[in-house]
N, C-alpha and C positions, 0 to 999 in steps of 0.2 A: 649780683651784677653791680658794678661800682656807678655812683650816681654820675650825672653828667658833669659837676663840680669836680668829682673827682678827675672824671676824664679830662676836660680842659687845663685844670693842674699839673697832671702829671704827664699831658703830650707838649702843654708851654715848659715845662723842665725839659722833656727829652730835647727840644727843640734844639736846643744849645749846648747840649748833651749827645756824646756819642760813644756813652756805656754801652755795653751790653744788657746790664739791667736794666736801662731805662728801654733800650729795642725792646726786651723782654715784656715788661710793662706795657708796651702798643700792641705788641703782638696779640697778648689776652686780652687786651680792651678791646682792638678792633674783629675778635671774632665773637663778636655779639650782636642784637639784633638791633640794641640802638645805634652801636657806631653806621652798622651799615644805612641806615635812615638818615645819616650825614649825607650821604653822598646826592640825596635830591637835590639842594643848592647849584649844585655846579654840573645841574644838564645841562647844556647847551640849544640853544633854541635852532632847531634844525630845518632844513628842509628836505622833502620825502617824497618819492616817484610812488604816484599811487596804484593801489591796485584797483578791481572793477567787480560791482555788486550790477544783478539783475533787478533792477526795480522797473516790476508790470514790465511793459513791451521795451523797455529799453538798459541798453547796458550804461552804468555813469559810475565817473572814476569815486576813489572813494578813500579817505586815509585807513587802512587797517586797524580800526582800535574796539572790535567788537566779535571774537573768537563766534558766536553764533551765528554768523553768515557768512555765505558761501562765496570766494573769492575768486578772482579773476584777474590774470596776469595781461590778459588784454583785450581793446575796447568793443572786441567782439561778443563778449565774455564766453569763448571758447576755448580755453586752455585754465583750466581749474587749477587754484593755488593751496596746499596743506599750508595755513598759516596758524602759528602760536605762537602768543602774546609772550616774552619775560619778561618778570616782575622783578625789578629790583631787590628784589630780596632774593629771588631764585637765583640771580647773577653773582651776589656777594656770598652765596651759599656755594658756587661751584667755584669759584676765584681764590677761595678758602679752604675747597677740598684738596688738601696734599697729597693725597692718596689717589683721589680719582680724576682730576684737573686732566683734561688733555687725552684721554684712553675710551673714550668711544661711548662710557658710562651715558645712557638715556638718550641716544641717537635713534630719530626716527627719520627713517630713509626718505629722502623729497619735500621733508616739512621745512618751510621759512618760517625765520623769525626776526626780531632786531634785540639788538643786543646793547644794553643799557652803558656798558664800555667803550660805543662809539661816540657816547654824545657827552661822557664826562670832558668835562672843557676846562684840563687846565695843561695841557701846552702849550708849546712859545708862539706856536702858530695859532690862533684862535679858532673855531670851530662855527662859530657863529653864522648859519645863513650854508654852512656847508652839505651836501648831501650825509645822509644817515642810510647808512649801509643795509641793507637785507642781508643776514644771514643762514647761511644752512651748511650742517654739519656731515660730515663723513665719517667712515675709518679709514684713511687709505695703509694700511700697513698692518700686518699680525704677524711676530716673530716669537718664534717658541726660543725662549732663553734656559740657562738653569734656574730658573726663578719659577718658571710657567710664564702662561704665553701673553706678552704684552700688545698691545693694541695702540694703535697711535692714531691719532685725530684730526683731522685739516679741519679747517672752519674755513669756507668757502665767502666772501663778502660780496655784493655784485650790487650793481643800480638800482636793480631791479629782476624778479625773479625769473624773468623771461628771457630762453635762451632766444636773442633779437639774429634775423635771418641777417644785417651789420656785423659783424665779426667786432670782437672789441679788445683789447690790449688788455692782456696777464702782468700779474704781478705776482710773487712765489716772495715772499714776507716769512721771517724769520726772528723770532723772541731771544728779548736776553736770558741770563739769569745763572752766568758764569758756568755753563753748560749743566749744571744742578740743581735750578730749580725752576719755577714754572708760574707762577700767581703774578708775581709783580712785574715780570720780565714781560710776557703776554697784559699786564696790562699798558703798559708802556708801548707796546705794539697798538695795540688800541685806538692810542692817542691820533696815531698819524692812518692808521690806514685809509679813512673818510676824504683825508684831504685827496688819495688816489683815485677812491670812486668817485668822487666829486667830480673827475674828467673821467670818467667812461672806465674804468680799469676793474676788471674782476680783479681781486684779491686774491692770493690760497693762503695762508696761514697755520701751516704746521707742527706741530707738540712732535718731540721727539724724543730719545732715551736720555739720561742722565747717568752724569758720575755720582759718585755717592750713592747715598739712601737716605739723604734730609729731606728729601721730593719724590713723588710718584709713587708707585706699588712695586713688589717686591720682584717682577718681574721685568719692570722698564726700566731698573735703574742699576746701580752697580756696571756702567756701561763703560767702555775709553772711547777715547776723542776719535779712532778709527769707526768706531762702531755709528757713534754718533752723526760723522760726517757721511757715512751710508744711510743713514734714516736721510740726511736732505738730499742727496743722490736719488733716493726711492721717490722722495716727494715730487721731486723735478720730472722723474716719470710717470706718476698719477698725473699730473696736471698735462702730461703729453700723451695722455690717453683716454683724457674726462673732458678736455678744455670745451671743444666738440660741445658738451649737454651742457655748457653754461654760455655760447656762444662767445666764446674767446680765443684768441692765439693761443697755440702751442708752444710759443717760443718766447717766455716770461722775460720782464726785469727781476733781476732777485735783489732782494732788499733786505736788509740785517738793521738791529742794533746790538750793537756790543760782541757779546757772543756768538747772536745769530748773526752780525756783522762778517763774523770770520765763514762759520757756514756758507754765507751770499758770496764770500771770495771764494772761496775751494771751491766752488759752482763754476764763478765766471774763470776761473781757472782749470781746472779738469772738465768741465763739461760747457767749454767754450762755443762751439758750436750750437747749443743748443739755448742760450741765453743772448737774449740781445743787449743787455746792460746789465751794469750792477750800481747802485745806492746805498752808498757804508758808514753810518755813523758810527764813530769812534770805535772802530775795527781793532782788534789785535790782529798782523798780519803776520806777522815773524815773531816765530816763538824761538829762534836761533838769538835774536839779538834782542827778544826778554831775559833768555836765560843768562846770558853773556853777561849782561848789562846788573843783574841782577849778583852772580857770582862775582863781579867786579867793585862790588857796593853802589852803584851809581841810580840802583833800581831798589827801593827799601819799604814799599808800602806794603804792610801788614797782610793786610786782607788780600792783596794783589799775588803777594807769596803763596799763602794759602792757596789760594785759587791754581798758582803753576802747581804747585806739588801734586795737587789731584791730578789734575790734566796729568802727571811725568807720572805718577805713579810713585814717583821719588824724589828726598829733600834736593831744589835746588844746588846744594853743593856738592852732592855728586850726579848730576844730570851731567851726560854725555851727550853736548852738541849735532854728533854726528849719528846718533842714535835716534830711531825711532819714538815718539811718534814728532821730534824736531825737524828735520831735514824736509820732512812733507808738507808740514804745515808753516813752513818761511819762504812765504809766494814771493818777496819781492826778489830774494837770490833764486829763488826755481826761474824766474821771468829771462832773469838777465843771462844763468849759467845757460840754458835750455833754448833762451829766443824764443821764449812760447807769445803767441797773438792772445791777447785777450779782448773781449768788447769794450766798450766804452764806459768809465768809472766815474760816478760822483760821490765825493768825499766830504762828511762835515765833520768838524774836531775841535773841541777845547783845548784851548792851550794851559787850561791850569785844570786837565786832567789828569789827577794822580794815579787814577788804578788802569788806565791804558793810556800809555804818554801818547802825548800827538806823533812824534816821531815814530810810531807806528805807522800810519798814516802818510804821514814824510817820504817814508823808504820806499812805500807803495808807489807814492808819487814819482819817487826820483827812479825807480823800476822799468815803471811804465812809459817815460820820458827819454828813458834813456843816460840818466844822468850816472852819475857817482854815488853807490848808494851810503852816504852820510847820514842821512835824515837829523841834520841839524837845523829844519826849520826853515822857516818861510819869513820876511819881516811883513808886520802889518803895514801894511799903506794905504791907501784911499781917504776918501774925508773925513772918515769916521773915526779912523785908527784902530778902529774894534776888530775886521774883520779881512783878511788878504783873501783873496781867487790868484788861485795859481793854475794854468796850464801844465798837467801832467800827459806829454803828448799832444799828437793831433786832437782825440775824440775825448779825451779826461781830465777831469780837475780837483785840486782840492781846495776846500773854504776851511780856513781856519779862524775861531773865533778868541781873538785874546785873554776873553773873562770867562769862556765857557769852560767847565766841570764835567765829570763824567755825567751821562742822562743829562744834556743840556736841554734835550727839547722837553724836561720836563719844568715848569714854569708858574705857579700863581702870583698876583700881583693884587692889589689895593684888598691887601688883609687887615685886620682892626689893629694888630701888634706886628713890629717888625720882627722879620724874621732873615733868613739865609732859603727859603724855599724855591727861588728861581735859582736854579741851575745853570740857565741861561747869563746868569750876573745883574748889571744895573739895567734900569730900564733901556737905555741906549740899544746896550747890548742885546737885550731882550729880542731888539725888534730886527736889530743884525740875523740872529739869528731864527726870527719869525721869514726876512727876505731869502736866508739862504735855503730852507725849508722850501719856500716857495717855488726857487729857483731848483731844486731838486724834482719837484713835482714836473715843474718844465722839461728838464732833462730825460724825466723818464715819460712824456709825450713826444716826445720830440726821438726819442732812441728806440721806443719801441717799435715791433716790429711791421705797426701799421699805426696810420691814426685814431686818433680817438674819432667816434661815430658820434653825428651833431645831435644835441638835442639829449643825449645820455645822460648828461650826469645834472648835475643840480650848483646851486652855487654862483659864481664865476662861467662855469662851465656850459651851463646847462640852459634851455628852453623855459620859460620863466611858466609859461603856462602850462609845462607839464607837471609842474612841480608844487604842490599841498606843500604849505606852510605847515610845520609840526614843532612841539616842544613848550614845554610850561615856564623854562628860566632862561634867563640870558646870559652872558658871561661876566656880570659884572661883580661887585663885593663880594666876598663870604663873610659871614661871621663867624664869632671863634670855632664854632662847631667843625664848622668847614677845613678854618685852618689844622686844627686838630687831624682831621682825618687826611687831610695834606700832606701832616708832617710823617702820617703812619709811612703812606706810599711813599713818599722820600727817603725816609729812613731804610726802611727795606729795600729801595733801589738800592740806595748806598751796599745795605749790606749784600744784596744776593743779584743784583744786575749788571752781571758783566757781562 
């Protein structure tokens, strides 16, 4: 195992560095038992809806931090809670498993847990004082491939483990990870999903097949973007046939980044009736006018080629426009050629994103608007210069963020050494992009298909007295250690989260 001298040497070289070697080098350093011991630093000090212990004649709420007694979802302590504790080490142990990430590996049917993923706190939006999810795991999906039979995984997040006779607002949450891979892209999901429950919002969050076989098992993977966009088709149906046992709408927001970005559109597009919104960070929408754009040279980023060719199955230069699986997956000419209705869209985008231009984004806009679809962009305006709101249509909008990169909501700040690890850009922008976050979160209270129920979530949101204070750190400095293990997750967004 390399000392920890070692490790902060050679993650402050990768830093600055965007070899392969040096990825290479993070890679092996961070699946070990020290790196993962970095990540204590940067919990976030949360807040948490408790559950309820019998003590003598009376039922009294209680934070779950003691697997040897008997739980209770409510203050009658009549509805029994399966609860087990992960340890930070159990969480960077399956975040790490390439093979079994996401496939149903060690699911116990009804058990909660929390999941040490929702409190890491280094987004644009801080996490501090926010609710801390309960989770509990599913399979929703087993498809027998030529592989043998794959299994796919919802991770289910909710306020609280009790399904409340309140009805509460779905969200159907979807991972990056350039449809092939799974660890980093899910942990980026991570980041934001709390700030949802924090207003009443069960989560579903989905693992689905992959192109390639750099991820998953030999049966989820080797998949095409057809295949893939049916596992989120399937998931949209679990959750419209389970919402019921978690006390939630049937009728989700779907939520993407990047990747799962595109999945959350093919939803609010094919399966429009059944979504009350969609929330898209840095979406590829039309893969018509990457491929174009790309064949024309105007489109040149490495890693972003890479990534169409998998999806096409074939090099760029000879990809056929009007061939499958293009024409399906370029929503914003299906909207316009078709007139199809779609729900109501919020948009966040970096303008100095080079592996999904914003003009992705754009077209979506100018689609749904009704406009010319150009997607030559938005000018910044406001006081800030950082960040435009544009009306796309009656019900939709896009924010685009001048300094923001692809993974902008990913973020640390007052590190010991400078670095490039906000994504988000300078701190200005940072916070640009912490309000536009916020202002999404609104959107998706405000569009779903009911209100949020009072006194649900925590935070902002929530009933102060229903709420245990929980968590050991707060979101403030890291040390190198920290930043180290920063730069791993960064890096790997970079290379596998699209």
């Amino acid at each position: 195992m390399k000392t920890l001298a070692g490790i902060l040497a050679i993650g402050l070289a990768a830093l600055s560095s965007s070899s392969l070697q040096a990825q290479t080098e993070l890679t092996d350093i961070f699946q070990s038992t020290l790196a993962c011991t970095l990540i204590q630093p940067l919990l976030a000090d949360v807040a948490i809806n408790p559950l309820y212990v019998q003590d003598g004649d009376a039922c009294v709420a209680r934070t779950p931090d003691d697997e040897s007694l008997d739980y209770f979802s409510d203050a009658a302590c009549e509805q029994p809670v399966d609860f087990s504790e992960t340890p930070v080490q159990d969480y960077c142990d399956a975040l790490l498993d390439s093979d079994g990430l996401g496939e149903g590996q060690g699911v116990v049917e009804e058990q909660w847990t929390l999941s040490p993923g929702s409190r890491l706190d280094v987004g644009a939006r801080p996490l501090e004082g926010v609710l801390w999810p309960y989770l509990q795991r599913r399979v929703y999906r087993e498809i027998e491939t030529a592989n043998g039979l794959c299994s796919l995984e919802m991770r289910v997040y909710s306020p609280s483990p009790d399904a409340t006779s309140t009805q509460r607002p779905s969200m159907l949450a979807f991972h990056g990870g350039s449809w092939s891979s799974r660890g980093f892209g899910f942990f980026g999901l991570e980041l934001t999903i709390p700030h949802y429950v924090d207003q009443g919002f069960v989560v579903y969050a989905p693992f689905y097949r992959l192109l390639g076989d750099s991820d998953g098992s030999a049966a989820c993977n080797q998949a095409d973007i057809a295949q893939i966009v049916d596992d989120a088709k399937a998931a949209l149906d679990w959750v419209q046939a389970h919402a019921a046992e978690y006390g939630s709408s049937d009728k989700p927001v779907v939520f993407g980044q990047s990747a799962g970005a595109h999945l959350a559109t093919a939803l609010a597009v094919d399966e429009a009736e059944s979504v009350s919104s969609a929330i898209l960070l840095y979406p590829p929408t039309d893969f018509a006018d990457f491929v174009m754009r790309a064949q024309q040279g105007y489109y040149t980023d490495e890693q972003g080629l890479g990534i169409l060719e998998r999806v096409l199955g074939v090099g760029v230069a000879e990809a056929d426009v009007s061939a499958s699986p293009i024409p399906e997956n370029s929503f914003p000419q299906r909207i316009v050629e078709s007139d199809l209705s779609v729900p109501p869209v919020f948009m966040i985008h970096g303008m100095q994103d080079n592996l999904v231009e914003a003009r992705q984004s754009v077209r979506l806009c100018d689609a749904l608007s009704g406009r010319e679809l150009t997607g030559l962009g938005v000018e910044i305006e406001g006081p800030s210069g950082l960040r435009s709101v544009s009306d796309c249509g009656t019900d939709s909008t896009l924010q685009l963020i001048r300094e923001g990169q692809h993974a902008l909501d990913v973020c640390v700040v007052d590190t010991l050494v400078a670095t490039d690890l906000c994504l988000s850009g300078s701190d200005d922008s940072r916070e640009e992009v912490s309000l536009a976050i916020g202002e999404a979160v609104s959107f998706a209270v405000e569009t779903s298909e009911l209100d949020t129920p009072s006194g649900d979530g925590g935070g902002e949101g929530g009933d102060a007295d229903d709420v245990v204070a929980r968590g050991s750190s707060g979101s403030g400095g890291l040390g190198g250690a920290g930043l180290v293990l920063l730069g791993i997750f960064v890096l790997h967004r970079r290379g596998q989260r699209q």
